[in-house]
N, C-alpha and C positions, 0 to 999 in steps of 0.2 A: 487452962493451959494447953490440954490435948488441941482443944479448938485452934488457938494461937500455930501449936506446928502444923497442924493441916493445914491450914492457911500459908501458911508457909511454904512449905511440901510445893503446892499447888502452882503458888507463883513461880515457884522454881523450873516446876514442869513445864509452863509458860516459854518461862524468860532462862533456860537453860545455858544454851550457848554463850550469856550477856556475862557469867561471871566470870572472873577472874581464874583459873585453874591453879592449881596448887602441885608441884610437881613431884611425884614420890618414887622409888624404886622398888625393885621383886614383885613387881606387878604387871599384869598382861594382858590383853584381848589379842586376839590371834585367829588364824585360818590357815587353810594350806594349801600350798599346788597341786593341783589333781589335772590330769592327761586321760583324753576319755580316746576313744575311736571312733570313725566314723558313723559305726551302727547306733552309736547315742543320741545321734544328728535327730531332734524334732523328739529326744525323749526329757524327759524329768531328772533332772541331777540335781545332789543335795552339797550346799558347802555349810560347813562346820564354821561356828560361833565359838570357837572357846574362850573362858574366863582362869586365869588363873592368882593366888596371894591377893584380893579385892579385900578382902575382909579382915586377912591377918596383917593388913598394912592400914586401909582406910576404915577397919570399925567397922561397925554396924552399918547398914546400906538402907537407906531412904528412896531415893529414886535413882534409876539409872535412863540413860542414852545412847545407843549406839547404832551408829550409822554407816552405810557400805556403799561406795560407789563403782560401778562397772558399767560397761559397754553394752548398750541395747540393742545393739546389731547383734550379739552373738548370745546375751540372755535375756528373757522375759520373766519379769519375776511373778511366780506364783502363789506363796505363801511361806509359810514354816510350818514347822513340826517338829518330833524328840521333843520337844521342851522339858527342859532339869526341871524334874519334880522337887528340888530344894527352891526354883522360884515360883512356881506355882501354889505359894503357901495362902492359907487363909488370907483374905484382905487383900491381897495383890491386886493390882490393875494392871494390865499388860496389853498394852495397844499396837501391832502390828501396822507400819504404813507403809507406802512405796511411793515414785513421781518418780518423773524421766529422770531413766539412769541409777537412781540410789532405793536401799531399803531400807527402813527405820525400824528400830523396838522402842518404846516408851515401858518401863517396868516406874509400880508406884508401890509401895509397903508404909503405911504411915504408922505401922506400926514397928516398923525396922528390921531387917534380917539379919543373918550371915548369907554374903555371894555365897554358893555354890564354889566348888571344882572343878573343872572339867568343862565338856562340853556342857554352853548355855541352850543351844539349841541349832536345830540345821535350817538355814533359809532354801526354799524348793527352786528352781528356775528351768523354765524349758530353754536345752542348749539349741543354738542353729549351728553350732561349728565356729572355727575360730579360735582366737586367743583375746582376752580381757583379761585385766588387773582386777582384784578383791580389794578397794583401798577402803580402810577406815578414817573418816574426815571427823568422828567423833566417836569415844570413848569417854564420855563423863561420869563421874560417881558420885553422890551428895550425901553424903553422911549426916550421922546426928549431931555430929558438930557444926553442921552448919555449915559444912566446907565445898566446896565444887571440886574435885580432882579429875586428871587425864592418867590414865593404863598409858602403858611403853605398849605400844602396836605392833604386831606383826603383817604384814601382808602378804595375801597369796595371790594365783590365780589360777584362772581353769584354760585350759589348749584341748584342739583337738583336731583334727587336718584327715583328711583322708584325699586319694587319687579319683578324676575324673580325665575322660580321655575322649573327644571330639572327633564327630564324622562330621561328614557335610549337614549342613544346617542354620536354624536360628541359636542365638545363643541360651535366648529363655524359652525352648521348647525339650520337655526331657525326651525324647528321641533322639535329641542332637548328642547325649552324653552314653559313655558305656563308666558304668561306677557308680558307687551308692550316693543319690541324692539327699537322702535322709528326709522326703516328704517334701523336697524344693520342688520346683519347677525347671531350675537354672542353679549355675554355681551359687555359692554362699563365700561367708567370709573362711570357711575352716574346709574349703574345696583349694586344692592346687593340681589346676587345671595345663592338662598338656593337650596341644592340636598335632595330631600326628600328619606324615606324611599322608597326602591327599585328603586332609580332612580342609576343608571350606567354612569358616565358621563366619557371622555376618551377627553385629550386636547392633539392634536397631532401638533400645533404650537402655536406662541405666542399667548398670552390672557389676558385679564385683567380684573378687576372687582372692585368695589367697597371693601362691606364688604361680606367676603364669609363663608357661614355654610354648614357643610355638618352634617344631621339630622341622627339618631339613622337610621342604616340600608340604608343607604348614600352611596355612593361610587364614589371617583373619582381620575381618574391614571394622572399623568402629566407625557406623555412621553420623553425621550431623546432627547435633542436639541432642547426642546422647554421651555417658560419662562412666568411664572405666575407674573403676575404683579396685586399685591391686595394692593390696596391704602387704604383700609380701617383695619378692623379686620379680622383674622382668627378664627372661629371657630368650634371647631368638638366635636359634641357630641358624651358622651359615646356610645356606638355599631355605632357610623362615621367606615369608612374606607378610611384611604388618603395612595395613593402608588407615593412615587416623584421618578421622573428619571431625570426629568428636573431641572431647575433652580426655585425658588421662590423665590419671593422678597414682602414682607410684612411690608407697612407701618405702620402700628399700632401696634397692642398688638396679640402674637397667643394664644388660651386656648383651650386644651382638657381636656374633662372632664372622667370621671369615677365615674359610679354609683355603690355605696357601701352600701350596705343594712346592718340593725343592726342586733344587736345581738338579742336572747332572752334566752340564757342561756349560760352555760360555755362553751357548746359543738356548740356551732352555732355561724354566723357571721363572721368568720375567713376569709380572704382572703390576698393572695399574690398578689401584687402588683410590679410594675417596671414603669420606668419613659420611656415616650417617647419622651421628650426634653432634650435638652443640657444646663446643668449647672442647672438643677430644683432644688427650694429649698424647704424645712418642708412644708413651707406654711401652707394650710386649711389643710396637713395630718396631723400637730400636736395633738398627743393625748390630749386631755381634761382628768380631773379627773379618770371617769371610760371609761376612751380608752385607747388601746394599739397599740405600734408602736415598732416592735423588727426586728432585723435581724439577722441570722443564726452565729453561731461560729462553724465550722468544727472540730477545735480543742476540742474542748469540747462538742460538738453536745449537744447543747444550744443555747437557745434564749434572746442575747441581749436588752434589752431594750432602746429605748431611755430618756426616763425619767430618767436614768441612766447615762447614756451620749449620749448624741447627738449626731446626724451625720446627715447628708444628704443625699439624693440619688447621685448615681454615676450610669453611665449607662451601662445596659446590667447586671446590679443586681438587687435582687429582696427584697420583703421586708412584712412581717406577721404582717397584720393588723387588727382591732377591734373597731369597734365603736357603742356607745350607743343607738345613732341617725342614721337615714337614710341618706344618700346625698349624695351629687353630686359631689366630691372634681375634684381641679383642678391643669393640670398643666399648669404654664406660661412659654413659651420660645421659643427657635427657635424647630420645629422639628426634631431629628435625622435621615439624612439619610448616616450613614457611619455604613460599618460594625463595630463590637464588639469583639476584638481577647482579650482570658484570657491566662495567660501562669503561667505555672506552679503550678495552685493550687494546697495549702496543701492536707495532704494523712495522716492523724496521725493513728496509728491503724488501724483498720478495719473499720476505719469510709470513710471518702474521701467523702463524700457530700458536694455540695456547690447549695446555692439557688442564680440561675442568674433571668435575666425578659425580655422578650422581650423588645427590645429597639428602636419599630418603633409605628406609630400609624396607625397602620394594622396588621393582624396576619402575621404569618409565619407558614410553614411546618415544623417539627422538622425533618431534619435529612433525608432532602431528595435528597441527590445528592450533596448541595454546602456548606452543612455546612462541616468544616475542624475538625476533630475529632482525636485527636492523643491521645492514653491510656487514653480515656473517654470511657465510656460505653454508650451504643445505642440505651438505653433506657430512657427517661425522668420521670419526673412524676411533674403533676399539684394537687392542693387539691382541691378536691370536694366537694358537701355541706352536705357529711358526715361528715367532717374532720378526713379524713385519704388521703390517696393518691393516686391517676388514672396514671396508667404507661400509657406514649406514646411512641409509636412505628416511624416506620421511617411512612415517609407521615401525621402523623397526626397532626392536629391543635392547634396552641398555641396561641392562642387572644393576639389584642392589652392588653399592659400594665400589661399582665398574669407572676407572677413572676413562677417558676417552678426549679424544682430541677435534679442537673446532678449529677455521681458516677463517682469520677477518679479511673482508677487503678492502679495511684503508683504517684509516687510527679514529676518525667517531664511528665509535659503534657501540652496541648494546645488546646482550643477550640476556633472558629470563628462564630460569630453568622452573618449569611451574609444576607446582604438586597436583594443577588437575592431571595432566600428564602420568602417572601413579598408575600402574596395571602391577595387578597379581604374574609372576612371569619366576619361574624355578630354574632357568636357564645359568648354569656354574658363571660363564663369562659373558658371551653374546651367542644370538644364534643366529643365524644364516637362514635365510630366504627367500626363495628363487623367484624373481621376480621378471620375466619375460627379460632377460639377460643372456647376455653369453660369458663366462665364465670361464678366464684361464687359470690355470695354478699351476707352477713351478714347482716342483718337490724337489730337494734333494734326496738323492739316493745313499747319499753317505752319513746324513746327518738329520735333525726333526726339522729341520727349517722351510717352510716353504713363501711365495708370495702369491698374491693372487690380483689379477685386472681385468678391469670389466669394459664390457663393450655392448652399448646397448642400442636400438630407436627407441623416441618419443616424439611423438607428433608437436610438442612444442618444444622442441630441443631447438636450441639454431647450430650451424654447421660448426663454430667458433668457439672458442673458453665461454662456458654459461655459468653461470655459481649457483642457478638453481638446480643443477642437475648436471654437472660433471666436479668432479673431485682433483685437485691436488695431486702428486704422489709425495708418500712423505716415505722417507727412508726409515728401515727397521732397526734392530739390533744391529749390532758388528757381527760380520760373518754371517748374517742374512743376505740369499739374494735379494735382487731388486730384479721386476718388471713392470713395462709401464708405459702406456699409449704417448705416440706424440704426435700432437696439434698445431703448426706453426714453434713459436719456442715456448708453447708448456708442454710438461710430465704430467702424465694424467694417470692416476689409478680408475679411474670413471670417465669413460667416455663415451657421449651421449648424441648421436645424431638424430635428428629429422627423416621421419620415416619419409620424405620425397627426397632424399637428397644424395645427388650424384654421386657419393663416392663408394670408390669403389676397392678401394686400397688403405689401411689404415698400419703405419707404420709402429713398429713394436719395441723397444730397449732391453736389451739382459745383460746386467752385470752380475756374477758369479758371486758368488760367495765363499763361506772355506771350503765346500765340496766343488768337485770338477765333475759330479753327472750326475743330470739330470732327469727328470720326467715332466712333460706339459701336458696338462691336460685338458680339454674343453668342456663345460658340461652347460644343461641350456641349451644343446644345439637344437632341439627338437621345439622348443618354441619360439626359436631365432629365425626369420626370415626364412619360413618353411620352404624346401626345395629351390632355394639359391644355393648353388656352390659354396664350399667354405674352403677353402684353400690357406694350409698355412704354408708359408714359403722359409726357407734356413739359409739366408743369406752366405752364411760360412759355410757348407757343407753345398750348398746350388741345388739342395732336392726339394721336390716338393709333397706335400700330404693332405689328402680331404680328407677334413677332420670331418663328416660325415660317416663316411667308411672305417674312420679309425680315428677315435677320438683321445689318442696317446702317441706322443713323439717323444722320443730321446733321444738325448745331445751328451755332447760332453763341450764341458766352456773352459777357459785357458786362461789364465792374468794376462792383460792386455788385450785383451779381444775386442776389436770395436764394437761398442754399444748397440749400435746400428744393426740389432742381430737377424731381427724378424721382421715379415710383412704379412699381412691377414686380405686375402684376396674375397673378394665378392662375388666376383663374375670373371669371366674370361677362361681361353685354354692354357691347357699347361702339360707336361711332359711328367704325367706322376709317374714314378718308379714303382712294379710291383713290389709287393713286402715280399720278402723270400719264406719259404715255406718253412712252418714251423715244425718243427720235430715233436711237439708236444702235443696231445688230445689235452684240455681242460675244460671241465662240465663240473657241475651242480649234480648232488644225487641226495637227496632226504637230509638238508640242511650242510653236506658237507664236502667240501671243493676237494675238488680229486686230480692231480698231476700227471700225467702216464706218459714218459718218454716208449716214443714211437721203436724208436730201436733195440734191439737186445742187444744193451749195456747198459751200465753204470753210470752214472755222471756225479759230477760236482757244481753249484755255484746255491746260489739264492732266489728264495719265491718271497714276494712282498705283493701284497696285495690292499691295495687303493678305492677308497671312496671315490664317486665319480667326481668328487672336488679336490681330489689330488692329496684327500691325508691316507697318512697310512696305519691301515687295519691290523695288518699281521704281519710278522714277517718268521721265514724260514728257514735254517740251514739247511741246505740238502744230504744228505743222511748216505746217497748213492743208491738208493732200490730206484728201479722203473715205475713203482707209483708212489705215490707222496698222497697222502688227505692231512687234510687242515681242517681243524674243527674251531673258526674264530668267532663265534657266538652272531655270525651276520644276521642282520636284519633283515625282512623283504629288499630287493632294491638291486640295483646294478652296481657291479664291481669290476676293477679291472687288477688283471694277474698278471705280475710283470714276473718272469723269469729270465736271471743273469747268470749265464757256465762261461765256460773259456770260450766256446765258439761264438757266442753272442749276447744279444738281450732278444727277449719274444715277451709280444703281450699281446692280450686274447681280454674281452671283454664279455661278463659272462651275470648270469641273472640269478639270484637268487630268489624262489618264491615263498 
């Protein structure tokens, strides 16, 4: 008979899983949730087996089974130990096993027990970090009745996270990380990895991470053939840089952000915008009461509204936005890494503008070698925080999520916005490039608005409208001026001669904006046509001024004023009027600009002081003492000091080193 049950026993041992299970209650196998820290990362951690009511519900115990499944990325199992000296009784067989992912116990008693209480025993595992589930896939019991039963299970699991934070580097070299690796090499699953400002990170094989950020001035490349495995969240803030070539795979939620600054009048706050993910919706862009949210019609070279109708982003388009409030809006989704092909945009009239957006969350170069351009023009333009609008040239920067504007030349056309194009570039909106240019910019002095028109040689320019190298002008905001070369009957924000070519006079347009005065500025003279005259002439006022000697002119402009304002002379004489003598000493002294009216007295008006591209640095009320210092954090570089009292305007152009 005893022979008969062993035998029995045995095949059970066998053929466990094949029975039938019998379902009872007040009975349990269980484990718990336990949270380690990162100093645990590469030690030994123990989880708890408990057994509880086995005996007072199923009887006497014959053999048992129980088995645990977890995640081998985050533990490697080592053995057991504790084991409840109630099963370790005479006779017992107790066979410990493992195989990818799970641990097993086989317990045998042929001669029958009572389970124990309590803890059965602790399974040992070296943690790597991370979060895994403790599942139980089997709980069986076989009694002496010959019966198979399943315990009610409890499941836990083990977590454990700790911070790492990225300088420049490899991503699997630990000198690239500041924070505990726990004996890694590289992040793990239970690392949540931040790339801070200026840190450079570059993943040249597989990797993983937790939750991953890359901080304002961030950067990190996931090369070709290799695979980002982020179990937790993706995030990248506004001025992040992410370039994929590789694979990602992101178990949570992605969000890039973009920092949008408000408005404070009609002329300010503007920005274009484009989505860096796939399928992104209104979300937090929806306008509120006093916001705006519009997109371009070519056809009518008008601005859409959405509050009007609605729409969504679509990618590799761009979108003119406005808000009351400051923030942080976001997009959720996967990130885009496919190129952006448009075909055939509209051409109605002599319009052909169409507003696309960057559609990576990284910058791109415009137009430098991979973009595919067929009857577009090769010039771009972004809006500046004058609003009006900054022509980009081939090689220059166009920021993540920067929405910008292209010129078709006729209705077949096609453009490709390609992801080889992808540069690391922290630049907020676009940046400016001096490119053997001459450079005007309009400021107003009343208001942030300014425009700016270029006027350049290249030796393959031709004299005429070229689309490979002169620009459009496209008009800005309401209540922006406008300036802007003219060529026969086109407005040109870009204009491009042939460095043999006769001319000598290039004719200039200002219409005014809400403000009535002015400042122009020239900047570029010094690599423009070294030692030719630069003469700019004021049609309404009959003076004239080389912008050599003095690279600032101010006006005042009037509603209705013929267009016809300005001319840019080359060569020839001319009747310059001296400047009248300025009442002011202004100098540079150990970082900080100093005003000293000449006379002994008082004054009133305003100091405002200017980039040599005509934005404005600082500005000042006068207080009335005879010196005034300004401390506006300048850079190296040249500035110009416009002082305005009752007697005049005076400006002095002065260097900081």
């Amino acid at each position: 008979m005893k022979s008969m049950k062993q035998f029995l026993i045995r095949i059970h041992c066998a053929l466990f899983s094949l029975f039938v299970a019998i379902p009872l209650f007040a009975q349990e196998v269980s484990t718990t949730t336990q949270v380690f820290t990162g100093s645990d990362f590469g030690s030994t951690i123990l989880v708890p087996i408990n057994c509880s009511g086995i005996s007072a519900n199923y009887g006497t115990i014959l053999t048992v089974a129980i088995k645990v499944e977890y995640n081998e990325d985050v533990l490697t199992y080592v053995g057991y130990t504790n084991l409840n000296s109630g099963i370790s009784l005479p006779g017992a067989e107790i066979v410990f096993s493992n195989g990818i992912g799970f641990a097993r116990v086989d317990i045998l008693n042929e001669s029958g027990f009572d389970y124990p209480e309590g803890k059965s025993f602790d399974l040992q595992f070296t943690f790597k970090g991370g979060t895994t589930a403790i599942t139980f896939t089997m709980s069986e019991f076989f009694n002496d009745g010959f019966e198979t039963l399943n315990a009610d299970v409890i499941n836990g699991n083990v977590s454990g996270f700790t911070a790492l934070t990225a300088t420049n580097g490899d991503w699997h070299q630990a000198l690239t990380w500041t924070g505990y690796l726990g004996g890694l090499s590289a992040p793990g699953h239970g690392h949540n990895v931040t790339i801070q400002a200026g840190g450079t990170v570059v993943i040249g094989a597989d990797a993983v991470c937790n939750n991953l950020g890359i901080y304002t001035g961030g950067q990190l490349t996931l090369n070709a053939g290799s695979t980002l495995t982020n179990n937790g969240n993706l995030h990248i803030e506004s001025g992040g840089s992410f370039i994929q070539n590789g694979t990602l795979a992101v178990a949570g939620s992605t969000s890039i952000m973009r920092d949008i600054d408000a408005y404070t009048s009609s002329t300010d706050g503007w920005h274009l915008v484009s989505s860096p993910v796939n399928g992104a919706v209104i979300g937090n862009f929806q306008p509120g009461t006093n916001d705006d949210f519009f997109k371009y019609n070519e056809a009518t070279s008008t601005w859409m509204s959405w509050k009007e109708s609605p729409f969504g982003f679509t990618n590799g388009e761009g979108y003119l936005c406005s808000y009351q409030s400051s923030a942080t809006k976001n997009f959720t989704g996967v990130p885009n890494n496919a190129d952006v092909t448009w075909n055939n945009l509209s051409r109605t009239g002599t319009n052909g503008w169409h507003l696309l957006g960057n559609p990576f969350p990284c910058a791109i170069k415009w137009n430098d070698g991979n973009w595919a351009l067929t009857n577009v023009n090769a010039t771009a333009k972004v809006l500046n925080s004058g609003g009006t609008y900054t022509d980009r040239v081939a090689n220059d920067i166009i920021p993540a999520m920067q929405g910008f504007f292209v010129d078709v030349a006729g209705s077949t056309n096609s453009i490709t916005i390609p992801k080889a194009a992808r540069v690391h570039n922290a630049t907020a909106w676009y940046k400016e490039v001096q490119c053997n240019k001459l450079m005007l910019t309009a400021h107003s002095d009343d208001n942030n608005t300014y425009v700016e028109t270029v006027i350049r040689f290249d030796p393959e320019a031709t004299t005429g409208y070229d689309k490979m190298f002169d620009s459009h002008f496209l008009r800005g905001i309401n209540g922006a001026p406008q300036l802007y070369s003219v060529v026969g009957d086109e407005m040109l924000s870009s204009n491009v001669f042939p460095v043999n070519s006769e001319t000598s006079v290039v004719s200039l347009g200002f219409v005014k904006g809400n403000a009535d005065n002015y400042t122009l500025t020239a900047s570029g003279i010094e690599t423009f046509v070294n030692g030719q005259p630069l003469i700019l002439e004021d049609l309404v006022t009959g003076s004239y001024q080389d912008l050599r000697q003095n690279p600032v002119y101010s006006f005042t402009a009037s509603a209705g004023d013929n267009p016809d304002r300005f001319r840019l002379h080359f060569s020839g004489t001319f009747d310059i009027s001296e400047p009248s003598v300025s009442p002011f000493n202004i100098y540079v002294s150990k970082g900080i600009l100093y005003v000293n009216y000449n006379d002994n007295q008082t004054f009133k008006g305003t100091i405002k002081v200017y980039s040599v591209t005509g934005q404005v640095i600082a500005t000042r009320s006068l207080t009335g003492d005879r010196l005034q210092a300004i401390d506006f954090n300048g850079k190296p570089g040249c500035y110009v000091v416009r002082v305005t009292t009752g007697n005049g305007v005076y400006s002095q152009k002065v260097v900081m080193n």
